[in-house]
LUMLOTI-483427 format. One record per residue (C-alpha): residue number from 0; residue in one letter; z, y, x. Coordinates in pm, whole numbers, m for minus. Each point is the difference from the previous one (the first is absolute). Layout:
<recs>
 num residu      w      v      u
 NUM      A      Z      Y      X
...
</recs>
This chain:
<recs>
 num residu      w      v      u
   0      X m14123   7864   2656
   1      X   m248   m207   m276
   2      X    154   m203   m198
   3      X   m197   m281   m175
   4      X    m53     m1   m353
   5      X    144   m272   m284
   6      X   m312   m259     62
   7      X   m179    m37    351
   8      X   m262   m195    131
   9      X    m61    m94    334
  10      X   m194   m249    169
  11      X    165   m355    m34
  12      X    242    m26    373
  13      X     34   m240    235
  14      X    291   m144    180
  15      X    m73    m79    343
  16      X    318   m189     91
  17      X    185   m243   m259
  18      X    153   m304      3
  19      X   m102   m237   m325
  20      X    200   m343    161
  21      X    m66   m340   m118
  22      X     88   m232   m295
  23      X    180    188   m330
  24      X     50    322    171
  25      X   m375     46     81
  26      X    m39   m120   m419
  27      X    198    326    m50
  28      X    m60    232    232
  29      X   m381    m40     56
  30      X   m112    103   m362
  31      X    307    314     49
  32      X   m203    126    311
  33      X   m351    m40   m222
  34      X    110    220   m269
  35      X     57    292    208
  36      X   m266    m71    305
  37      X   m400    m82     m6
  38      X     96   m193    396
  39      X    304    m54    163
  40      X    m13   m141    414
  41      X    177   m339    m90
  42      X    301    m36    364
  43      X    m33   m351    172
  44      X    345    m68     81
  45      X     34   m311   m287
  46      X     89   m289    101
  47      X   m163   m174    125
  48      X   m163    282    116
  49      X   m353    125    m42
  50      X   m159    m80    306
  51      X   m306   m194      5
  52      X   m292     25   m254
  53      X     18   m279   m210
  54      X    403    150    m89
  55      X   m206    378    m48
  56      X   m227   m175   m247
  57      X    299   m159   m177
  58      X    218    279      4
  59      X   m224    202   m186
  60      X    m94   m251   m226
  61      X    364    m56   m110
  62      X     51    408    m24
  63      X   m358    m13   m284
  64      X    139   m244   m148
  65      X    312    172    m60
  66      X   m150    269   m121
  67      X   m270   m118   m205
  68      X    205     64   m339
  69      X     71    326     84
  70      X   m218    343   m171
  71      X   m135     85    332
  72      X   m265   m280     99
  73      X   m160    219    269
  74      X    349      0    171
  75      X   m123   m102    430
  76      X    248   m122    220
  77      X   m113    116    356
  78      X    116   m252    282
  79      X    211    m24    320
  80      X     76   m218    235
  81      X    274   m106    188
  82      X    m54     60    415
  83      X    179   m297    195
  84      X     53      0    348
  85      X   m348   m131    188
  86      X   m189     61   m310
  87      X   m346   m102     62
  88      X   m347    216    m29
  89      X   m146   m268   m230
  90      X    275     m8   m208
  91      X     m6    349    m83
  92      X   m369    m27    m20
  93      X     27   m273   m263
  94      X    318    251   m200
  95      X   m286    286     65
  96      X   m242   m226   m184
  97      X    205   m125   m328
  98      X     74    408    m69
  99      X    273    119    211
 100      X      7    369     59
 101      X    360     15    231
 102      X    187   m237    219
 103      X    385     35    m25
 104      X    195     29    324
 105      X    371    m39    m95
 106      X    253     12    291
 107      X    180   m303     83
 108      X    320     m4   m244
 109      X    m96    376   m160
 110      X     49   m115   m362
 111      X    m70   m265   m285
 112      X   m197   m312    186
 113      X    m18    178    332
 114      X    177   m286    269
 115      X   m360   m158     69
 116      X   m116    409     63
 117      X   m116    187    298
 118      X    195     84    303
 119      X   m235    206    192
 120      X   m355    148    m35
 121      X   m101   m212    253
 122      X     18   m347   m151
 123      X   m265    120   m246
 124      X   m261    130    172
 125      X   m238   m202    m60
 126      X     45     74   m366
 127      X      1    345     13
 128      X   m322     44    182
 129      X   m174   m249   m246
 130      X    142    291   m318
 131      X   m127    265    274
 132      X   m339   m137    m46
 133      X     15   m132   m335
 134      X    150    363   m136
 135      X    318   m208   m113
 136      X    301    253    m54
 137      X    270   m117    207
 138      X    321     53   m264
 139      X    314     80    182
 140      X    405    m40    m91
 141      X     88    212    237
 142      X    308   m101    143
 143      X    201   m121    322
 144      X    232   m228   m181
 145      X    271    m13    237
 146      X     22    415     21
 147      X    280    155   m211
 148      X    m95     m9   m351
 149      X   m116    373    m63
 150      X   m143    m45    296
 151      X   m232   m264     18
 152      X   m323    167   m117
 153      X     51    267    290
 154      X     28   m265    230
 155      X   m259   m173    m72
 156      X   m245    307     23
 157      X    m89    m85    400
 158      X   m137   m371    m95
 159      X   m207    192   m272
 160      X   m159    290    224
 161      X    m50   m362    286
 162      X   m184   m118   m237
 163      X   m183    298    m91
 164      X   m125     68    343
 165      X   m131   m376     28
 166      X   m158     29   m334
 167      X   m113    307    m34
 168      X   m280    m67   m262
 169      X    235   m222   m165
 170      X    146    162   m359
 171      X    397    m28    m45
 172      X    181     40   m271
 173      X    402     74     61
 174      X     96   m133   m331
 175      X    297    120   m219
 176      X     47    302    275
 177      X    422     78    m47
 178      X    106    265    262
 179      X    m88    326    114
 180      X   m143   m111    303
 181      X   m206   m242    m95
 182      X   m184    290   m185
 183      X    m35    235    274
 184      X   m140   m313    186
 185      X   m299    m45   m282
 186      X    m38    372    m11
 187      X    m63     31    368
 188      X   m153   m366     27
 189      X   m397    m60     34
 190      X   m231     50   m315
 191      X     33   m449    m39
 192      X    412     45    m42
 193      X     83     34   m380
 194      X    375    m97   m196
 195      X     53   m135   m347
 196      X    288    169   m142
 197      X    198   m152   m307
 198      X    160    173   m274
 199      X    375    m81     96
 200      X    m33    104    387
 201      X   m165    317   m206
 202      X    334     72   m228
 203      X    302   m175    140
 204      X    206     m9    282
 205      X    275   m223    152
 206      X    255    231   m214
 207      X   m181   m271   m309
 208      X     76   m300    187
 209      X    326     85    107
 210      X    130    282    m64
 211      X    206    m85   m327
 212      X     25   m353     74
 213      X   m270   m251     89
 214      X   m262     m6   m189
 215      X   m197   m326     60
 216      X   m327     94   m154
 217      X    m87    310    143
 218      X     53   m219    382
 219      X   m356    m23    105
 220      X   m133    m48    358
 221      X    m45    263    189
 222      X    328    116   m138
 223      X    m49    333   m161
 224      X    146    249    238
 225      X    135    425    m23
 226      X   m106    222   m202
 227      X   m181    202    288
 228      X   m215   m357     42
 229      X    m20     82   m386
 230      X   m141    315     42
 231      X   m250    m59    262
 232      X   m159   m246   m182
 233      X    m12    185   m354
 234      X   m125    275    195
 235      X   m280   m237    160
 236      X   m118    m76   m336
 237      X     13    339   m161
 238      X   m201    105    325
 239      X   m272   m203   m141
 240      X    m86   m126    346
 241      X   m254   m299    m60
 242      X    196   m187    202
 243      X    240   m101   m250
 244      X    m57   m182   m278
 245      X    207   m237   m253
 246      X    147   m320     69
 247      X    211   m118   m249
 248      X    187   m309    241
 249      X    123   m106   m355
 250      X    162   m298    156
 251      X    163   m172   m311
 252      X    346   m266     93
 253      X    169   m186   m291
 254      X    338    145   m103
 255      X    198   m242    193
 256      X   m194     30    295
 257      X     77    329     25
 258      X    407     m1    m59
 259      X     54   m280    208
 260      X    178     15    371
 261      X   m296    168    250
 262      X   m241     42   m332
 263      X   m312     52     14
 264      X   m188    344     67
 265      X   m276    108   m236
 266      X    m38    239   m286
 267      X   m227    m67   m313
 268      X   m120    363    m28
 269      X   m323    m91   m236
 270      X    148     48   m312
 271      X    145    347     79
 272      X   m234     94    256
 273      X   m299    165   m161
 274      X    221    208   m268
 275      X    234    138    319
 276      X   m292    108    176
 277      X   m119    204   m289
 278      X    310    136    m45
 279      X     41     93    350
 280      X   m357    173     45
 281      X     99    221   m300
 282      X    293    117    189
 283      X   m114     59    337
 284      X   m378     32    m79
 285      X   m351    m58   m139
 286      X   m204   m267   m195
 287      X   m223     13    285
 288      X    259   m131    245
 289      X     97   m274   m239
 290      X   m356   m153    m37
 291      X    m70     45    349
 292      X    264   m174    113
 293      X     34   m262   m239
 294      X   m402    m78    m31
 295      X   m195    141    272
 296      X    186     14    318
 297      X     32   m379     62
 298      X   m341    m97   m127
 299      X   m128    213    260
 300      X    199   m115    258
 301      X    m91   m372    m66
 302      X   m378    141    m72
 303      X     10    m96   m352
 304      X   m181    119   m275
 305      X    198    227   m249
 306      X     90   m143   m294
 307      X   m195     97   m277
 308      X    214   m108   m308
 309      X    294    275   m146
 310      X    359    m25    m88
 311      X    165    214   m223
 312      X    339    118      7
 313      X    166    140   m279
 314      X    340    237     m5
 315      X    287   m205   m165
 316      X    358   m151     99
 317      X   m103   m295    154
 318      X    312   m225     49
 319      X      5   m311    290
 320      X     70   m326   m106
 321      X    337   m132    150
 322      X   m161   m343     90
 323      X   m338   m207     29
 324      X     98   m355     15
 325      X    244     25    222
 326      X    m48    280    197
 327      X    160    322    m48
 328      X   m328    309    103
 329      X     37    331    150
 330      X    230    242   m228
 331      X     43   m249   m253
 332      X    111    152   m338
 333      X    m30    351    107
 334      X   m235    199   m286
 335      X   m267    163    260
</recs>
């Protein structure tokens, strides 16, 4: 096994999945995502949501602007959109146009600003063979919300392979992949099928959440699951199959959103994210894997060019902050 020496550089990563929000959260968690990412793929589900072009065109505007103080000035947020149900050619044509590069199908109900979301495959159509055409990346939460819980992404693996065999040029992304199956489904899947995978579905299990009590801020959606969904998906990574790449889903909820009755699911994993995954390719592997699958894997997938700018990271006891604004991140006040 190689370990890494003291100081590293690799070329500066990506996240292909986060969640920046609106208002003072975006004012905090925006500039957080630029100091450790050259782009980030910026999730539609705000609210309202980001659905039409003139929103796209706002939506990033408001994300520059929140960043525009911040060290990194060549920080890019890469856009989504939010598929509705009879989304129109045009429409997506006109998202296409002001720089989207993946249209977000969320599952009626599936999570955070999901009850106007999609029911079935078939009330998009339209849509999806506009992105077919376009070489949009349909982005996927993959799962069947009224399943049982650690069960919904398995259950929702027949409306992905539908869609798959009506789309077949079409590139899908099963985002924030949780469960062993869900693996074995990308793994055996077409060449166009490719999975984010985030840094807590990487580490934790439902033992975190629950196990010693509840622990509100490691509940994310899809729920982390066993540790043998654990394992397939470390060992999906360590296999250094380019069809896996990082998402963070860094989905950041005020404090008291999150301890309240039914609270809200989301982790903000960009603080702690990039330090964990170092730490966890020294364990189990090489600095080849890490830069692969932190910088090349989903700039490929989304047929972007790699970034050409470096990071380095540098061996020392980094500890998490217990709170930005109000919102407590992934691990806060653990020394990584």
């Amino acid at each position: 096994m190689k370990s890494f020496s003291d100081k590293i550089s690799i070329r500066k990563p990506d996240d292909m999945h986060v969640h920046l929000r609106q208002g003072e959260i975006l004012k905090v968690c925006a500039p957080e995502s630029a100091k450790w990412f050259e782009r980030a793929l910026v999730m539609p589900n705000t609210n309202p949501p980001i659905n039409n072009r003139e929103r796209l065109i706002s939506y990033k505007k408001e994300i520059e602007e929140a960043i525009s103080y911040h060290e990194n000035k060549t920080f890019t947020p890469l856009m989504s959109f939010k598929l509705y149900p009879e989304m129109k050619e045009e429409d997506v044509i006109k998202l296409s146009e002001a720089g989207a590069i993946a249209g977000k199908l969320y599952p009626e109900g599936s999570t955070t600003n999901s009850e106007d979301g999609i029911k079935s495959w078939e009330q998009i159509k339209e849509a999806l063979s506009a992105m077919s055409k376009l070489g949009i990346v349909l982005s996927i939460h993959g799962e069947k919300p009224d399943s049982f819980v650690l069960e919904r992404e398995k259950d929702y693996l027949p409306e992905l392979f539908k869609i798959i065999e009506h789309y077949p040029d079409l590139k899908i992304v099963l985002e924030h992949i949780s469960s062993a199956d869900g693996i074995n489904a990308v793994i055996t899947g077409p060449a166009n099928l490719g999975a984010t995978i985030t840094v807590h579905h990487l580490l934790i299990t439902l033992d975190d959440l629950i196990g010693q009590g509840i622990d509100p801020h490691n509940f994310c959606k899809p729920v982390v699951k066993t540790p043998k969904d654990r394992e397939a998906i470390k060992n999906a990574v360590l296999s250094g199959n380019r069809k896996f790449f990082f998402g963070s889903d860094s989905a950041p909820h005020l404090e008291s959103a999150k301890l309240k009755a039914g609270g809200s699911a989301g982790i903000f994993s960009v603080p702690a994210a990039i330090p964990l995954l170092v730490s966890f390719f020294e364990k189990n592997g090489s600095q080849e894997l890490l830069e692969n699958f932190i910088s090349k894997y989903g700039a490929e997938f989304y047929k972007l060019p790699l970034n050409k700018s470096s990071i380095t990271l540098e061996r020392k006891e980094n500890k998490i902050p217990g709170k930005f604004l109000d919102i407590i991140p992934f691990m806060a006040g653990f020394f990584i």
